[in-house]
Every structure is written in structure tokens, then in C-alpha cells.
C-alpha positions as CSV (number, residue, x, y, z in Angstrom):
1,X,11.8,-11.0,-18.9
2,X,10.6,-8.1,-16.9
3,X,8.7,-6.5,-14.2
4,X,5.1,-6.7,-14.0
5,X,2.8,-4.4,-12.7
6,X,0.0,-5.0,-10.6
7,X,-2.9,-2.2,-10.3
8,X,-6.8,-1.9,-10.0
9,X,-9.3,0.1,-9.5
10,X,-11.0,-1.0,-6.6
11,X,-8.0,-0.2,-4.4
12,X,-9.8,3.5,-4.7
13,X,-13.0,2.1,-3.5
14,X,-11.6,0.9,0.1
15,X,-12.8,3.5,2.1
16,X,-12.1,5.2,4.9
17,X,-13.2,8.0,7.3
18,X,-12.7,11.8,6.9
19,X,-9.1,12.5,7.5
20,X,-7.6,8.5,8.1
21,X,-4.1,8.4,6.2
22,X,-4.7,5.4,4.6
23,X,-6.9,7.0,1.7
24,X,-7.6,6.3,-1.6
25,X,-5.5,9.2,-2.6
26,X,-2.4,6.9,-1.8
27,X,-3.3,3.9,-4.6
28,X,-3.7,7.2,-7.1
29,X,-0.5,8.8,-6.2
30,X,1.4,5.3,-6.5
31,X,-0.5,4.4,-9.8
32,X,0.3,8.4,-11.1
33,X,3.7,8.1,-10.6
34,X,4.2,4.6,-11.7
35,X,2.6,5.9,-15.3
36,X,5.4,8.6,-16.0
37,X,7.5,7.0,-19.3
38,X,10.4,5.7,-16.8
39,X,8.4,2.7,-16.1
40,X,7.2,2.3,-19.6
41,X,9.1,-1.1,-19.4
42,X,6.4,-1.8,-16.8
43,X,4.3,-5.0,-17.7
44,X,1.0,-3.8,-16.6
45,X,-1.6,-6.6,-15.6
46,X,-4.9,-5.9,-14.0
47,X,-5.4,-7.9,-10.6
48,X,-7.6,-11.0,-10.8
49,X,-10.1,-12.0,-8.2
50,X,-8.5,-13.7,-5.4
51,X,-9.6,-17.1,-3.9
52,X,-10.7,-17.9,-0.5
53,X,-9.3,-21.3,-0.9
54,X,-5.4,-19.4,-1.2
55,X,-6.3,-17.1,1.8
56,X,-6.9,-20.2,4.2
57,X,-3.4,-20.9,3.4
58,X,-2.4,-18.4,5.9
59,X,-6.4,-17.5,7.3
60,X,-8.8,-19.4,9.1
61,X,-12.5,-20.1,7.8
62,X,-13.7,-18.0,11.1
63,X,-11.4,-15.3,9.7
64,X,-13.5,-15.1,6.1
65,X,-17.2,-15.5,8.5
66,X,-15.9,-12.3,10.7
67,X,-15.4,-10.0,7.4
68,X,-17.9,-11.4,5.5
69,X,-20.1,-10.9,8.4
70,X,-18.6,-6.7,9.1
71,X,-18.4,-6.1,5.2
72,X,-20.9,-3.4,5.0
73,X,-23.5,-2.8,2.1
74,X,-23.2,0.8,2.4
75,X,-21.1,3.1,4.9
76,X,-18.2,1.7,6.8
77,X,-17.9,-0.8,9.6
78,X,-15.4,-0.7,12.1
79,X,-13.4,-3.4,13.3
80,X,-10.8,-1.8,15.3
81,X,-9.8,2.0,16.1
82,X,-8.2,2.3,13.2
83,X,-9.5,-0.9,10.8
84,X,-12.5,0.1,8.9
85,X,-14.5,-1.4,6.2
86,X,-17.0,-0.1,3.2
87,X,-18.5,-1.9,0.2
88,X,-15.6,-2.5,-1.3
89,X,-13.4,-3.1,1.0
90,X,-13.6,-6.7,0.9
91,X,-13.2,-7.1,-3.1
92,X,-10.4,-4.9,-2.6
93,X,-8.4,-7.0,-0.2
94,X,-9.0,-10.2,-2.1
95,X,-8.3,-8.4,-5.2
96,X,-4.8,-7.6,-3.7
97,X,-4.5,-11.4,-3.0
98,X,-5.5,-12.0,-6.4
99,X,-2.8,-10.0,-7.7
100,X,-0.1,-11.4,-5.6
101,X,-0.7,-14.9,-6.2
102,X,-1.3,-14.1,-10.2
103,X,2.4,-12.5,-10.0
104,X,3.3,-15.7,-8.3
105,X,2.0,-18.1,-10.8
106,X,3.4,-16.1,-14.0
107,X,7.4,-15.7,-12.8
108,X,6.9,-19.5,-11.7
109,X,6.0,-20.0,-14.9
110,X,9.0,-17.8,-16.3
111,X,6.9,-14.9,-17.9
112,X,8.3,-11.9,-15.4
113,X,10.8,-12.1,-13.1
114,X,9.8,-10.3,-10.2
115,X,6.2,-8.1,-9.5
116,X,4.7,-5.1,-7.3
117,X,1.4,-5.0,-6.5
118,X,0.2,-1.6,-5.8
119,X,-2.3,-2.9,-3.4
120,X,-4.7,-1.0,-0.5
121,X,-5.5,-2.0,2.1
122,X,-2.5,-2.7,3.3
123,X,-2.0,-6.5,4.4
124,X,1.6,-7.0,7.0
125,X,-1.1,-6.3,10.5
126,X,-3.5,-8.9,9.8
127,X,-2.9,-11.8,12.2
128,X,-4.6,-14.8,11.1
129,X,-7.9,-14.6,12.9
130,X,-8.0,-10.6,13.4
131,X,-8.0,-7.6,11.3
132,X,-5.5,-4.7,12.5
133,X,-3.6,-1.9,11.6
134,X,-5.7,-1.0,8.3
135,X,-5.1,-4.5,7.4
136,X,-7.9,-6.8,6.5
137,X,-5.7,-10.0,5.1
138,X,-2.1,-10.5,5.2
139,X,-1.5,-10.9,1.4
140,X,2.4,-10.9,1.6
141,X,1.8,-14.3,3.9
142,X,-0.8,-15.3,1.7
143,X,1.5,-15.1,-1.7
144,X,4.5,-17.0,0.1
145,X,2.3,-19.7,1.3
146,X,0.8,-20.3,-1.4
147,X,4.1,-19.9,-3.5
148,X,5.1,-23.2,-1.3
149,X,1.5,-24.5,-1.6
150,X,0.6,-24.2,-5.0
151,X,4.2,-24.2,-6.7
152,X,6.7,-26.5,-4.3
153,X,8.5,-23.7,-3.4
154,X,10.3,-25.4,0.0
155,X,11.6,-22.4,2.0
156,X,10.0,-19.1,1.1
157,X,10.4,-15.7,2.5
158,X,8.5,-12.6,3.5
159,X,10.9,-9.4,4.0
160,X,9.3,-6.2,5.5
161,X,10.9,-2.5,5.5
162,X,7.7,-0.9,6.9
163,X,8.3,1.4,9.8
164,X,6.0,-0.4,11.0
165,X,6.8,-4.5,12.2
166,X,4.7,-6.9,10.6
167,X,3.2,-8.5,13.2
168,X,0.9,-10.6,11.5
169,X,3.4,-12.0,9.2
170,X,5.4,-12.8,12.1
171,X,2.5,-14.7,14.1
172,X,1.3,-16.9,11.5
173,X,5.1,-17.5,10.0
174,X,6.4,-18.5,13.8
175,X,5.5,-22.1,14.2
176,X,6.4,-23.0,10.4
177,X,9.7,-24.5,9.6
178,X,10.2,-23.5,5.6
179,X,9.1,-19.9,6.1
180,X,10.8,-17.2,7.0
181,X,10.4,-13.8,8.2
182,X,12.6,-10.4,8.5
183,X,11.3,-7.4,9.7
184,X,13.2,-3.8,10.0
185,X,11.0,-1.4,12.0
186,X,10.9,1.8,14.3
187,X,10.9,1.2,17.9
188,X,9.1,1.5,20.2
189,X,6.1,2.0,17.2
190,X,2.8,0.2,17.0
191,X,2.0,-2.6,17.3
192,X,4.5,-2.7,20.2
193,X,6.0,-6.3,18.6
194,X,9.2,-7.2,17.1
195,X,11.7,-7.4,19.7
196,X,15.1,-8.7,18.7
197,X,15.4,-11.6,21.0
198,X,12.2,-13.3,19.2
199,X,13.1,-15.4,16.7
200,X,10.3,-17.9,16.3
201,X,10.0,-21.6,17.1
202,X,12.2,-23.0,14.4
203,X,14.7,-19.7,14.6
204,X,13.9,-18.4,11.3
205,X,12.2,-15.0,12.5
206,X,14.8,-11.9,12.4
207,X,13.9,-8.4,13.5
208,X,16.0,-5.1,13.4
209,X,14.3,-2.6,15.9
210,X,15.5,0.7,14.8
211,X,15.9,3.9,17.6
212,X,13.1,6.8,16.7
213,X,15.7,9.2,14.2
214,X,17.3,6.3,12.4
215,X,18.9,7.4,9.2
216,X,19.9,5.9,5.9
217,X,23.4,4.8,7.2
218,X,21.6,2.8,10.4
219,X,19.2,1.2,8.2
220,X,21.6,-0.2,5.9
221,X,23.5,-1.4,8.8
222,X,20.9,-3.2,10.5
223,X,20.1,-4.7,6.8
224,X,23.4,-5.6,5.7
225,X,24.9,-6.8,9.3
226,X,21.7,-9.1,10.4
227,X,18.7,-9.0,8.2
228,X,20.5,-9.7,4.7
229,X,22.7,-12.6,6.3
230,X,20.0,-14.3,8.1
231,X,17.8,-14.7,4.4
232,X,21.2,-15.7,2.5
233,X,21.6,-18.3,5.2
234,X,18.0,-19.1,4.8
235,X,18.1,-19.7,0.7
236,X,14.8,-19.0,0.0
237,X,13.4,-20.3,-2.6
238,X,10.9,-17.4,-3.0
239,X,10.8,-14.1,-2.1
240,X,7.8,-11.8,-0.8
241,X,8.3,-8.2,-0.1
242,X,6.0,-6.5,2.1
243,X,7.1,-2.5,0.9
244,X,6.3,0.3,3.3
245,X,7.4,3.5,3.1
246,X,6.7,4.9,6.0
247,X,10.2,4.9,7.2
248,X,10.7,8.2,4.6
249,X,11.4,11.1,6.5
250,X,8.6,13.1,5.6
251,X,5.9,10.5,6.6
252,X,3.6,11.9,9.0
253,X,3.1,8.3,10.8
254,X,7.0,7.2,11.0
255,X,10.0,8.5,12.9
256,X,12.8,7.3,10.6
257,X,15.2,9.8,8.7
258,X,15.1,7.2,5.7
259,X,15.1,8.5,1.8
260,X,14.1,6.8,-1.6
261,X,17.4,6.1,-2.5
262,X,17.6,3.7,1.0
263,X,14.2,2.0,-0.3
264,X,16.7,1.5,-3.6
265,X,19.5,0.2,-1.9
266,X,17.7,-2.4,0.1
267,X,16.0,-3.3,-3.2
268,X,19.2,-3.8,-4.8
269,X,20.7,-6.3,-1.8
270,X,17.5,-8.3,-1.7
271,X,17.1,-8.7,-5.8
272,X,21.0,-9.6,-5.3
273,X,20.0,-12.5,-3.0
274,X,17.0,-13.6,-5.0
275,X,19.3,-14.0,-8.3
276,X,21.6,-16.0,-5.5
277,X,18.9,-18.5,-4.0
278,X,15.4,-18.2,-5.9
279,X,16.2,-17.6,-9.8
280,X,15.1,-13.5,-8.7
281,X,11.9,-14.4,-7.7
282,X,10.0,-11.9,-5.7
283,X,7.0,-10.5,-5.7
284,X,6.6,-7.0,-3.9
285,X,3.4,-6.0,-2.0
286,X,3.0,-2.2,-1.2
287,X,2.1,-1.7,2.9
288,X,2.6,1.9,4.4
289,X,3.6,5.3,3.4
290,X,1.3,8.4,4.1
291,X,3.3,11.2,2.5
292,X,1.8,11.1,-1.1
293,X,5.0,12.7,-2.4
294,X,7.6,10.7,-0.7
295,X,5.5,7.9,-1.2
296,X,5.5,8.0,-4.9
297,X,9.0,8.9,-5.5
298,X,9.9,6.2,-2.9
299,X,7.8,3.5,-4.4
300,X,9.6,4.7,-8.0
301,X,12.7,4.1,-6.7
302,X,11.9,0.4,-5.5
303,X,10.6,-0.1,-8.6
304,X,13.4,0.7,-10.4
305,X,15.1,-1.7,-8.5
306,X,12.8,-4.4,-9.5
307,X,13.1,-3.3,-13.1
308,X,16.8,-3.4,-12.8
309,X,17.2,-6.9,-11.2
């Protein structure tokens, strides 16, 4: 078995304004680099359509009406000061979900073992009634829900490296028992959430706030003392990456002194743990990272990881 590859075209289309860092050049950068011959082992799929009946899993019908309704048929719509929408910004996002749970269904079924989706938007913001952060749905929550839905998985697991915290993972994970969520991020960073002391209503939310200058050695820390632990304890039966790079030191929106061969290692511990608890079942969804060269190399090296597992 392998690694498969998720990609798409329309993850070019999302647009954005003049000069917003989460362009289109980032999905061709990612896919670029990902087409070099060191991922020829790649299993490359093309993303299916997703299905509003797997994004109420995590979304509300009032959710789908507000984008539906905001999805313009030609310029861009703004849903927050930083969330925009074009034409095909709504095919994107629920391409990305198609993608995710597609990756889901074929290493339930045994055909790969583990998946990235190169997906844009990005998804870790979206709360489940509100669009945030450049994030239209929450595809990570999304994929793990309906990994539990759809396939029995019991306990499942979203883990999140962004610089970022995933906020809307966190809000719509926090009053469910089997799911679990594990957040290292830069603080103080936006959104402003993700304090250590919250830990959801059934204890199985875990954050790492990480000081403005944090290097590789921290990180790893914060990972293998707190973040790693709490999932082993957890035993998930399914794992959900959401992947930022944003924590690289070159990204123009992150404080973090973090480099690919961090992203590697923390790929390497949680492929370790999946092997342990889930037959190595993850599936990885890309979120931030807004240097186009640290962001390819970085999203390489996870890769790598993935392909190594």
C-alpha cells in the first residue's frame, strides 16, 4: 500500500483579492513540488465532488443557505475581513471535502494507507455555523466525522500543527465524547483561542500554546511531552491531520523559528502512533503556509513522512 495524493484544479479558481496570501499561487507551488520524481510513489487521485449530506456531519443546514446564499456568480463576496468568496469558491471547498472523505473510504477499504489532500481554502477556522480565517468548511472535522459516521470508526482524531489554533475544530469537537482534538499553535496569534487550561467537556481537547520565537527543539517538546501522550492515551481509531506550515520560519504570517525537517519529525511520531492505535490510518489536509518556498519544501517533507509510514 501507499500514499495517495489528492489534487485538483479548482483549488486555483478560489479566488482572492490583490495581494491576500492565501492565493492560488500556493495550491501550484504545493502541486509543483509534489510532481518532482521523489514522490513518484505518489498515488495520485483527482478529488471527487463532495456531499452536503457528509458536511452536516460537522455543519449546520443554515451553514450551507449562508454560502450558498454569499457564493458569488462573478467577482468575490466577502464574508469576513479576511474570508472571501468567488465563483468557485464553493466547488472548491466541497471539492476539498470530497477528497478527504474519498481518502477516507479507500484506506478503510485497504487500498492506501494514509492520504494528503492538497486542498485551498483552507478548512481548521470554520466554526460550524461561520466562515473565518480563509476558511469556508472545516474539512479536517468533516473527514473525522464522517470517518466515525460512515465507517464505525469509535474514537477519531483531528491533530493540527498550524501556527495557527484551529478554532473551529475545537468548537464543534468540544461537546463530543469519541472525538478528539490537539492543537500546537503560536501565542498570542489569531484567532486569540486555544488556551491550555481548555480541554473540552469530555477532556479530550489538548492545546500547546507556543511563545512568539519558538524553535524546533520547543515544538518537539510541547509535542512529545503533552500533545503525542494525550492522542496515545486517546487510541484513535482514525487519524485527521490538519497540516499548516505556517509555523516555518520564513512565513510572513507566523512567528515560529520552525523548519521542514520539524514538520518531518512530527509526521514521524504521529504515523508511529497511527501504526499503534488506527492500522496507520490518517488522512492529511493542507491548512496554512504563505512562503511558497518553505511551503513546498515543508509540505515535501511531510509527505515523505506519509510515504515512509
Amino acid at each position: 500500500m501507499t500514499t495517495a495524493l489528492y489534487t485538483d484544479d479548482i483549488f486555483r479558481d478560489h479566488a482572492v483579492p490583490p495581494g491576500h496570501v492565501e492565493h492560488p499561487g500556493r495550491y501550484r507551488a504545493v502541486a509543483q513540488h509534489l510532481g518532482l520524481d521523489d514522490f513518484s510513489a505518489l498515488e495520485r487521485r483527482a478529488c471527487v465532488p463532495g456531499r452536503w449530506a457528509d458536511v452536516v456531519l460537522a455543519h449546520p443546514d443554515r451553514h450551507r443557505a449562508h454560502l450558498e446564499t454569499n457564493a458569488p456568480a462573478d467577482g468575490l463576496a466577502q464574508l469576513d475581513a479576511d474570508t472571501f468568496m468567488g465563483p468557485a469558491s464553493l466547488t472548491a471547498t466541497l471539492r476539498a471535502v470530497g477528497g478527504a472523505t474519498d481518502a477516507v473510504d479507500r484506506i478503510m477499504a485497504g487500498s492506501v494507507t494514509n492520504a494528503f489532500v492538497a486542498a485551498r481554502p483552507p478548512g481548521h477556522h470554520a466554526e460550524a455555523a461561520r466562515a473565518m480565517g480563509f476558511c469556508l468548511l472545516n474539512h479536517a472535522a468533516i473527514a473525522a466525522l464522517y470517518a466515525q459516521a460512515r465507517h464505525g470508526c469509535r474514537r477519531v482524531a483531528v491533530v493540527d500543527f498550524d501556527v495557527h489554533h484551529g478554532n473551529g475544530t475545537e468548537a464543534i469537537f468540544w461537546h463530543r465524547e469519541h472525538c478528539f482534538f490537539a492543537s500546537s499553535h503560536e501565542w498570542p496569534q489569531y484567532p486569540g483561542t486555544g488556551r491550555a487550561t481548555d480541554r473540552g467537556a469530555f477532556e479530550t481537547v489538548f492545546n500547546a500554546p507556543l511563545a512568539t520565537g519558538t524553535a524546533g527543539t520547543q515544538f518537539r517538546r510541547a509535542w512529545g511531552d503533552t500533545l503525542l501522550p494525550a492522542l496515545d492515551r486517546f487510541a484513535p481509531d482514525f487519524i485527521v491531520i490538519s497540516a499548516g506550515f505556517d509555523g516555518h520560519r520564513a512565513d510572513p504570517l507566523g512567528g515560529l523559528g520552525l523548519v521542514e525537517a520539524d514538520f518531518r519529525w512530527v509526521t514521524n511520531e504521529l504515523t508511529a502512533l497511527a501504526r499503534t492505535h488506527a492500522d496507520g490510518r490518517i488522512v492529511s489536509i493542507l491548512e496554512g503556509g504563505y512562503d511558497l518556498d518553505a511551503l513546498a519544501v515543508s509540505v515535501g517533507a511531510h509527505v515523505e513522512g506519509l510515504l515512509a509510514a
